[in-house]
TORDREN-718130 format. One record per residue (C-alpha): residue in one letter; x, y, z. Coordinates in steps of 0.05 Angstrom, whole numbers, plus 5000, padded with zeros to 4 digits. Layout:
BEGIN
{res = A px = X py = Y pz = Z}
...
//
This chain:
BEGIN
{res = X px = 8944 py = 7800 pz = 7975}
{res = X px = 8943 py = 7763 pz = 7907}
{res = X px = 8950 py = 7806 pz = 7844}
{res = X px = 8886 py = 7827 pz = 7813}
{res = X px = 8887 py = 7873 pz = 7756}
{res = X px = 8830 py = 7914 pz = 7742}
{res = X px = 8790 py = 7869 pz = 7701}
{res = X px = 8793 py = 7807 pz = 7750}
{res = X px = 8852 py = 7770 pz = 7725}
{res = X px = 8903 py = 7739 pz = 7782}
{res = X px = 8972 py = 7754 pz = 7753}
{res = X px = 9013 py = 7684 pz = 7783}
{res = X px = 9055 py = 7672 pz = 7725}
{res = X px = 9127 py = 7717 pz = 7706}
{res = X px = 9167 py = 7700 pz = 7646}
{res = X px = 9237 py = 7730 pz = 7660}
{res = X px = 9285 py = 7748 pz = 7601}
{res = X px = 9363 py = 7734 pz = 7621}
{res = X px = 9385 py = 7756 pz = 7546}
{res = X px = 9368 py = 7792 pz = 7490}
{res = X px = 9424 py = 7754 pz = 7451}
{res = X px = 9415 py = 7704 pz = 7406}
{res = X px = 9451 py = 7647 pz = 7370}
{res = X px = 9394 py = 7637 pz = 7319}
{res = X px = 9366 py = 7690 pz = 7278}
{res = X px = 9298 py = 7665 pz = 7259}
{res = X px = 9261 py = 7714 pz = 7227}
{res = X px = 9198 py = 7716 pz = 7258}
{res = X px = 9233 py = 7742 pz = 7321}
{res = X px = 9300 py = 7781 pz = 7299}
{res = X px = 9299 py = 7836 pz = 7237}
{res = X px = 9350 py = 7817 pz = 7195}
{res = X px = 9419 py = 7851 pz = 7209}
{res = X px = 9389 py = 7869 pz = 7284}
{res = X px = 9443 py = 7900 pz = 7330}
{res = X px = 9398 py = 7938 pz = 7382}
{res = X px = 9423 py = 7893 pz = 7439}
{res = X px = 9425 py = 7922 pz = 7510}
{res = X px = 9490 py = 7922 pz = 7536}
{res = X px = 9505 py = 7877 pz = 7588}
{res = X px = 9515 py = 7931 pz = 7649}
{res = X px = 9445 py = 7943 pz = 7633}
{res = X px = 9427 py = 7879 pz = 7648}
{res = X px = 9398 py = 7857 pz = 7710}
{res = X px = 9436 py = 7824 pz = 7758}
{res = X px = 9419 py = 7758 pz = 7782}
{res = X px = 9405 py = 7798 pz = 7854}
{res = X px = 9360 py = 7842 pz = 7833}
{res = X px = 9324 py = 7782 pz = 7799}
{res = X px = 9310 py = 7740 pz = 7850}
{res = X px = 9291 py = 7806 pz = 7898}
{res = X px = 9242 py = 7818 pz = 7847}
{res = X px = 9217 py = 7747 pz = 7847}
{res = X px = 9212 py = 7746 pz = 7924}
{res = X px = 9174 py = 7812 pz = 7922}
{res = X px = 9129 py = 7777 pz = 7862}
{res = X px = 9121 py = 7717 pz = 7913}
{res = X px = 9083 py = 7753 pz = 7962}
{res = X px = 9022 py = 7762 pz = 7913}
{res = X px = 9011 py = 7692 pz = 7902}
{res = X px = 9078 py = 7686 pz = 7837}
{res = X px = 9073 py = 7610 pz = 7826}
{res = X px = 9100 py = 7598 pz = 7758}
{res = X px = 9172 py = 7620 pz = 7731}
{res = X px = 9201 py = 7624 pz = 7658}
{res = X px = 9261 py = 7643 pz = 7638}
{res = X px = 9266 py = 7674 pz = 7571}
{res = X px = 9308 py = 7710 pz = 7521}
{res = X px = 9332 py = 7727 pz = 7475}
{res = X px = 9367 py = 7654 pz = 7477}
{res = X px = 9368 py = 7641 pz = 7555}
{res = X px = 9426 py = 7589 pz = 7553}
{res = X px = 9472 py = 7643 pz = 7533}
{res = X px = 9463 py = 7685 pz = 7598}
{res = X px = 9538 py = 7653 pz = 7636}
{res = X px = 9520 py = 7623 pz = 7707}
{res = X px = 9442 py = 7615 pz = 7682}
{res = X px = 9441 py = 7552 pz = 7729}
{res = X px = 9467 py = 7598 pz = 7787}
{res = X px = 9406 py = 7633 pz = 7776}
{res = X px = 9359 py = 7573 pz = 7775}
{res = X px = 9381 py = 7556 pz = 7837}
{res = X px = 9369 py = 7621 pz = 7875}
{res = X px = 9295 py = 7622 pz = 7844}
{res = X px = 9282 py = 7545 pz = 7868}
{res = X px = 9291 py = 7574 pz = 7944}
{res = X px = 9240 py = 7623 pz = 7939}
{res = X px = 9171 py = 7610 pz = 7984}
{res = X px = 9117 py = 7591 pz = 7938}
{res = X px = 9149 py = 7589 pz = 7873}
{res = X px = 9126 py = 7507 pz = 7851}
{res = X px = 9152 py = 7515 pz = 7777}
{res = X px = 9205 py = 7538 pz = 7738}
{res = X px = 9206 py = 7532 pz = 7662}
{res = X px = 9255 py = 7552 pz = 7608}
{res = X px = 9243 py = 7575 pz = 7533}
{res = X px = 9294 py = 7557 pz = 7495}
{res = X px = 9313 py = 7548 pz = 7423}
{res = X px = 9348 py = 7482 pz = 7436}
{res = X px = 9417 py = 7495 pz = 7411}
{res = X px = 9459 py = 7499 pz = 7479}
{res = X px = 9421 py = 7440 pz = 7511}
{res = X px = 9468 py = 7382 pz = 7510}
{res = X px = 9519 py = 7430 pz = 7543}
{res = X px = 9470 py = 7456 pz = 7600}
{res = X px = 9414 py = 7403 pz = 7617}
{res = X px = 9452 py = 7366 pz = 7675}
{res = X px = 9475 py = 7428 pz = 7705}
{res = X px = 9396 py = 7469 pz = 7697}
{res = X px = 9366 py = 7399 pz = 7728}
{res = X px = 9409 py = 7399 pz = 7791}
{res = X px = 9390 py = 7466 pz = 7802}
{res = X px = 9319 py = 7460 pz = 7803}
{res = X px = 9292 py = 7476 pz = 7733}
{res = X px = 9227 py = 7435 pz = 7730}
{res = X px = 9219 py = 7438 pz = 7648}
{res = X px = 9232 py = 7455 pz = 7587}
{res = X px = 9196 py = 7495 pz = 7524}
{res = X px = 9245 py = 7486 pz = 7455}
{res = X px = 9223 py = 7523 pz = 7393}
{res = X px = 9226 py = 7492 pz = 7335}
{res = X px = 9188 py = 7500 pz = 7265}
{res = X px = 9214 py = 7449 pz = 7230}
{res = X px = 9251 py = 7378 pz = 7226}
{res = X px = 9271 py = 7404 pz = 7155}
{res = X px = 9347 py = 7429 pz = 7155}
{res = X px = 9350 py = 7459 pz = 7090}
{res = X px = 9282 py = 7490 pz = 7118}
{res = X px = 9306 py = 7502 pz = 7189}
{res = X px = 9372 py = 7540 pz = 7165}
{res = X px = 9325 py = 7586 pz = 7115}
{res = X px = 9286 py = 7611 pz = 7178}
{res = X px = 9344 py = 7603 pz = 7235}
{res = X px = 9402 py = 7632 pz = 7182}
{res = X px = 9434 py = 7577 pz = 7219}
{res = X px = 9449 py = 7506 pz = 7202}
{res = X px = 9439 py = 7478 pz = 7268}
{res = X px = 9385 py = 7428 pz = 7275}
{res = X px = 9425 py = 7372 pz = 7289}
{res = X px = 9444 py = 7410 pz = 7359}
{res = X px = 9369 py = 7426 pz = 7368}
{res = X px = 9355 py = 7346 pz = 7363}
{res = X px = 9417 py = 7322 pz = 7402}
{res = X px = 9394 py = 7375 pz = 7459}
{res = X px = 9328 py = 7341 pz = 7469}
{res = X px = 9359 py = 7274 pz = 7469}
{res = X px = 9394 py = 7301 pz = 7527}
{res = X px = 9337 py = 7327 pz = 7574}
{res = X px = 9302 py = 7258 pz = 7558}
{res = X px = 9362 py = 7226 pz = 7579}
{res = X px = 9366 py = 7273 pz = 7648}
{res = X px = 9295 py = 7250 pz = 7666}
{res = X px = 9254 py = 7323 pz = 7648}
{res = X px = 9187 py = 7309 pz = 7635}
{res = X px = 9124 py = 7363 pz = 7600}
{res = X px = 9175 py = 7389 pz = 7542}
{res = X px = 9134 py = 7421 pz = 7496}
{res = X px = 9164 py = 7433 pz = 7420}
{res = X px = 9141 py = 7508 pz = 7398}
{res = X px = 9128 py = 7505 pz = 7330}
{res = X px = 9104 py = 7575 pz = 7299}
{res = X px = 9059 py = 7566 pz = 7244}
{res = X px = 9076 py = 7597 pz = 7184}
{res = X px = 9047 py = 7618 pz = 7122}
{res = X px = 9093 py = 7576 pz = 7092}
{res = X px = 9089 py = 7513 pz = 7135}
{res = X px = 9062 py = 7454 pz = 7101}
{res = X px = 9026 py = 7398 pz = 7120}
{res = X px = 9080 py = 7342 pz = 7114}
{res = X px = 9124 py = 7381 pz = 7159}
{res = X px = 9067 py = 7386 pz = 7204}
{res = X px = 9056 py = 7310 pz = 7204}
{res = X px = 9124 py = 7287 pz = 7207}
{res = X px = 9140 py = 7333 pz = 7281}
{res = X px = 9066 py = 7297 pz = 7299}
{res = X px = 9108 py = 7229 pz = 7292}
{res = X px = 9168 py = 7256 pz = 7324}
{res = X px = 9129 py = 7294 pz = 7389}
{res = X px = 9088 py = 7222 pz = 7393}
{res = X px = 9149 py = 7178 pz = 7384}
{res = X px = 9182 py = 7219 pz = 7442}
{res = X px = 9134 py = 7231 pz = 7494}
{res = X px = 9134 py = 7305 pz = 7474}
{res = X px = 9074 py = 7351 pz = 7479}
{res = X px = 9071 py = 7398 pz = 7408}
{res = X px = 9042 py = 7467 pz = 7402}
{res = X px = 9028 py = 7503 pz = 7347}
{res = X px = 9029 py = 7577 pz = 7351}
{res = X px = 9004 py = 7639 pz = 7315}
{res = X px = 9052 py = 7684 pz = 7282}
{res = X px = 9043 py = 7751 pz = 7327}
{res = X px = 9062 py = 7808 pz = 7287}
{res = X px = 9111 py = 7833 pz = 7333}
{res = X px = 9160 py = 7882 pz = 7297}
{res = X px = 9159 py = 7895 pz = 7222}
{res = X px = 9199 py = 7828 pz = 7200}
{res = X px = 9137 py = 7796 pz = 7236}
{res = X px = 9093 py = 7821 pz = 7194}
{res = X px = 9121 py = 7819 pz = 7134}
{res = X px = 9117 py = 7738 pz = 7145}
{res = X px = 9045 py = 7747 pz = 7156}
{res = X px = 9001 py = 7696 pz = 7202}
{res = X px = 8947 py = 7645 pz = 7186}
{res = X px = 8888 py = 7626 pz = 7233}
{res = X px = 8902 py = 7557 pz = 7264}
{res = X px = 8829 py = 7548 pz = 7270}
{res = X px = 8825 py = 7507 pz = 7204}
{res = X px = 8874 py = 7462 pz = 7215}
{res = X px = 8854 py = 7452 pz = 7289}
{res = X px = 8790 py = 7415 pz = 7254}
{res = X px = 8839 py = 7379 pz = 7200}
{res = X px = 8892 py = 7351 pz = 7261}
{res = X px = 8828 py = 7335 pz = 7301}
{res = X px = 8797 py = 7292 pz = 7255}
{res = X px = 8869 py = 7258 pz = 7226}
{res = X px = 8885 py = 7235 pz = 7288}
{res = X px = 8818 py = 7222 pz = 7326}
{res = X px = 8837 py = 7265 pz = 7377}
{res = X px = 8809 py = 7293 pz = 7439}
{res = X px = 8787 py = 7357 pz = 7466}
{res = X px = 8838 py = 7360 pz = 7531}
{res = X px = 8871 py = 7397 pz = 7589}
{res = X px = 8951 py = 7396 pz = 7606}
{res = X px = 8969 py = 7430 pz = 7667}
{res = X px = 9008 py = 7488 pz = 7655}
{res = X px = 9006 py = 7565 pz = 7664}
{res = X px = 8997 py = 7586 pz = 7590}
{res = X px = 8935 py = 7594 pz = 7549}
{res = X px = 8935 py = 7533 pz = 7504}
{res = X px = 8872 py = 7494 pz = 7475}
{res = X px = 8898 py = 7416 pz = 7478}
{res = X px = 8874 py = 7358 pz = 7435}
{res = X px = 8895 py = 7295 pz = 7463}
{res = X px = 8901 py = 7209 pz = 7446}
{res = X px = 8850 py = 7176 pz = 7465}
{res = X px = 8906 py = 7129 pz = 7510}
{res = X px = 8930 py = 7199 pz = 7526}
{res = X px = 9007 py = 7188 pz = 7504}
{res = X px = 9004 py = 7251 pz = 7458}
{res = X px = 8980 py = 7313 pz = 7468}
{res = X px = 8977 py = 7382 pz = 7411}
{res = X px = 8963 py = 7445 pz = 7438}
{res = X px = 8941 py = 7520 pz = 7392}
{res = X px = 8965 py = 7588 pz = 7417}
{res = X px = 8919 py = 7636 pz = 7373}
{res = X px = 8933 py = 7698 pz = 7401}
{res = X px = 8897 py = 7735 pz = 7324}
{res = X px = 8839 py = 7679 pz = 7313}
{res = X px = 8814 py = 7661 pz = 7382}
{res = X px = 8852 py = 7717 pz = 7430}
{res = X px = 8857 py = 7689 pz = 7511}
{res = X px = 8862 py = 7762 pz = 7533}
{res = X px = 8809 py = 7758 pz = 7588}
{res = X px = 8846 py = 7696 pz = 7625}
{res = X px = 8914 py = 7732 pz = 7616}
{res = X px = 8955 py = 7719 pz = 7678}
{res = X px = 9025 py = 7735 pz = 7663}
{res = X px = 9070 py = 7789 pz = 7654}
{res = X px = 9139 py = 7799 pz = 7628}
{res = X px = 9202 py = 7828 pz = 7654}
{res = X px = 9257 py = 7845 pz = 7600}
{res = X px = 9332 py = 7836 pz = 7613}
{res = X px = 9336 py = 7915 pz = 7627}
{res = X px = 9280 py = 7905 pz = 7686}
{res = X px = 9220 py = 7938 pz = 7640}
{res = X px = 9160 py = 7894 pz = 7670}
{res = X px = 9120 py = 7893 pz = 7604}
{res = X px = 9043 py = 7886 pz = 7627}
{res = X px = 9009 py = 7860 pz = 7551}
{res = X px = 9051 py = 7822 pz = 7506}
{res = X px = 9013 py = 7871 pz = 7450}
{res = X px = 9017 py = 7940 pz = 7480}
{res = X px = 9063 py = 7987 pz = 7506}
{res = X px = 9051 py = 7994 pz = 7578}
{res = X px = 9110 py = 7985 pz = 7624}
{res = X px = 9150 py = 7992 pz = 7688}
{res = X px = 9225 py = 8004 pz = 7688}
{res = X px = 9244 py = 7963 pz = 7756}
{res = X px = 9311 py = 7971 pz = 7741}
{res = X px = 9319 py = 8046 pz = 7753}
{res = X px = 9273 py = 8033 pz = 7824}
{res = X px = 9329 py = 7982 pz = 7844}
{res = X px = 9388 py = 8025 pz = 7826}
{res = X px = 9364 py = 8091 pz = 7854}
{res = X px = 9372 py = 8059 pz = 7918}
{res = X px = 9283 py = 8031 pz = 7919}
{res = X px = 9265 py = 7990 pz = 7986}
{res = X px = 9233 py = 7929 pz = 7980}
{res = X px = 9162 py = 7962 pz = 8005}
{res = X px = 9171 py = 8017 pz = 7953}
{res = X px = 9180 py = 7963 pz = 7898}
{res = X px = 9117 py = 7930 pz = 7922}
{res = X px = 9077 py = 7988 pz = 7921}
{res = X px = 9104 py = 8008 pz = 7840}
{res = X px = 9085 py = 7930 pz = 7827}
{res = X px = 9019 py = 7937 pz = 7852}
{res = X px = 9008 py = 8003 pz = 7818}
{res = X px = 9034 py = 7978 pz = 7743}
{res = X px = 8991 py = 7914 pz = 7758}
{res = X px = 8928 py = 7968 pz = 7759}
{res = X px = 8950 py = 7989 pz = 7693}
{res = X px = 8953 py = 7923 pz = 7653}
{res = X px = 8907 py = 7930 pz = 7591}
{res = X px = 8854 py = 7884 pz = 7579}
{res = X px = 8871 py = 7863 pz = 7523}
{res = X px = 8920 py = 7863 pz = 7462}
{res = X px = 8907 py = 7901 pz = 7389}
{res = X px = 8936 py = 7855 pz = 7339}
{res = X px = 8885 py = 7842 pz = 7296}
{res = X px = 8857 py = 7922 pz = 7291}
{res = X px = 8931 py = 7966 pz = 7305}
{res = X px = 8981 py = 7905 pz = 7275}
{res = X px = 9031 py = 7961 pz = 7259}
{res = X px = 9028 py = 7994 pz = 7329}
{res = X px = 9090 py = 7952 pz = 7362}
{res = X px = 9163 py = 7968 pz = 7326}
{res = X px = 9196 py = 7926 pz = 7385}
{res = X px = 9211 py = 7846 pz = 7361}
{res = X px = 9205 py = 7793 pz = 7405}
{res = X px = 9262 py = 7787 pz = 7419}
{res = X px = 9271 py = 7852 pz = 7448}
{res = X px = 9206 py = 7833 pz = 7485}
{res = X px = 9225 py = 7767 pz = 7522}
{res = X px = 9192 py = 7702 pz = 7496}
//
C-alpha cells in the first residue's frame, strides 16, 4: 500500500538528516552563536536508519537524501550509503551538502552507492561567501566539485539561496560556471525558518525568472528529480536553471516528501509543526509492524500545506535543526 496522505499526495521521497553539526555557519540556516546541538547518543544509529528505510520501502519510498546539518561530518557516512543502496525499491540516493568535505569523501560515497549530489552555494564571491558562511572556505567548496566531476557523478545541482542581497553579476557569473561545468543551478527562496531567517528577509524569484528567461533564451523544461523545481532549459539542452519558491508560487499540493531529523522526529511539512518521534518507538523496544502502523498514522496527519507567507513567525526551529 503506497503512502497517501489525506489530500491525495503519494509520499515516495525521505530526506534523512545524519547531523545537526555544521562546519559553515551561514546565516540563513544557523542563528549566530547556535549551540542547541543534539548530542550524539541521541542520534540515530545507522540501524535504526536503514530499519526505518526498509519499513518506508514497503509504501512505495523511491528517493533518498541525506541531509544535515553538514552530512559529511556524520563518521562512517559511506557505511551508511551502503546499507541504504541494498534496500528493495530504493532507485536513488542523493546528498545535500555544503561542499566543504567533498574532495575527502567523493570516492569513498560513489563506491557505496550514492547516485548524486546537491552542494549549496550562494556565491563564487569569497569575500562574499565568508560574510554569509563566517567561513573562508570557498576554495574547498570549488576543489570538492572538481572532485565528483572527476569520480564520474552526474545531475549535481548548485543550491544557490536567493538573497535580498544577491546581485545580478553574481547571479550571471555561477550561470557561466553551472554552464561551463555541466551543472544544473537552482535558485531558491529564502524560507523564513527561525528568527535569523527572517531577519534576512526573502524576495519573490518570479521577476527574475522572466529576466534569466529572456537573457538567456531559455526554455520552459523538465529534469527528472523528486523535488518541486520549475526548470528553464538551452535550447541544445546543455544547461538547465531551476526556482524553488516555496513564498511566491508554493508546490504544497504536489508535496511528496517528508523529513526525519537526526533525533528520529519524522517532520511531516517543512512549515509546520507536526511530527513523529520514531526514535522513542525504536528504543522502547517498537516491532517493525508497530512502526508501520505509527508511519501510516503520522502520514494521515501531514498538513496540506505550509503558512509562511500568513504565520512567518510561527517556526523558532532553524533549518538546520530541521534537516535540509
Amino acid at each position: 500500500m503506497p503512502l497517501i496522505d489525506n489530500f491525495g499526495r503519494q509520499i515516495d521521497y525521505l530526506r534523512i538528516s545524519v547531523t545537526d553539526r555544521c562546519d559553515l555557519r551561514c546565516s540563513y540556516c544557523m542563528p549566530e552563536g547556535f549551540t542547541d546541538y543534539e548530542t550524539p547518543k541521541d542520534w540515530l544509529r545507522f540501524t535504526e536508519i536503514a530499519r526505518l528505510v526498509r519499513i518506508f520501502s514497503r509504501h512505495g519510498l523511491k528517493r533518498i537524501r541525506l541531509t544535515g546539518g553538514e552530512p559529511l561530518l556524520r563518521a562512517g557516512l559511506p557505511e551508511l550509503v551502503g546499507m541504504l543502496a541494498k534496500i528493495d525499491g530504493i532507485t536513488d540516493i542523493a546528498l545535500s551538502t555544503n561542499g566543504t568535505q567533498l574532495s575527502k569523501h567523493a570516492k569513498a560515497l560513489k563506491a557505496a552507492g550514492l547516485t548524486r549530489f546537491n552542494v549549496s552555494l550562494d556565491t563564487l564571491d569569497a569575500a562574499r561567501f565568508a560574510r554569509i558562511a563566517k567561513r573562508d572556505a570557498l576554495s574547498n567548496v570549488l576543489a570538492g566539485l572538481d572532485q565528483i566531476s572527476a569520480e564520474g557523478f552526474k545531475s549535481t545541482k548548485i543550491n544557490m539561496v536567493w538573497l535580498n542581497e544577491s546581485t545580478w553579476a553574481e547571479l550571471e557569473a555561477m550561470i557561466a560556471y553551472c554552464r561551463e561545468r555541466g551543472f544544473i543551478l537552482r535558485l531558491i527562496e529564502n524560507m523564513p525558518m527561525g528568527e535569523a531567517a527572517r531577519q534576512m528577509g526573502s524576495s519573490s524569484l518570479q521577476p527574475l525568472i522572466t529576466k534569466i528567461k529572456n537573457r538567456f533564451a531559455l526554455l520552459d523544461g523538465v529534469i527528472p528529480g523528486g523535488g518541486p523545481a520549475r526548470y528553464l532549459v538551452s535550447s541544445d539542452q546543455r544547461f538547465s536553471i531551476g526556482f524553488i519558491t516555496p513564498l511566491s508560487q508554493h508546490f504544497c499540493a504536489t508535496c511528496n516528501r517528508v523529513r526525519l531529523t537526526v533525533e528520529g522526529s519524522l517532520h511531516l511539512c517543512l512549515g509546520q509543526e507536526h511530527r513523529l518521534d520514531f526514535r522513542e518507538l525504536m528504543r522502547s523496544g517498537a516491532t517493525d509492524d508497530e512502526l508501520d502502523a505509527a508511519l501510516l498514522l503520522g502520514i494521515a496527519r501531514k498538513p496540506e500545506r505550509h503558512e509562511f507567507n500568513e504565520r512567518p513567525a510561527m517556526l523558532i526551529r532553524p533549518m538546520s535543526k530541521t534537516g535540509g
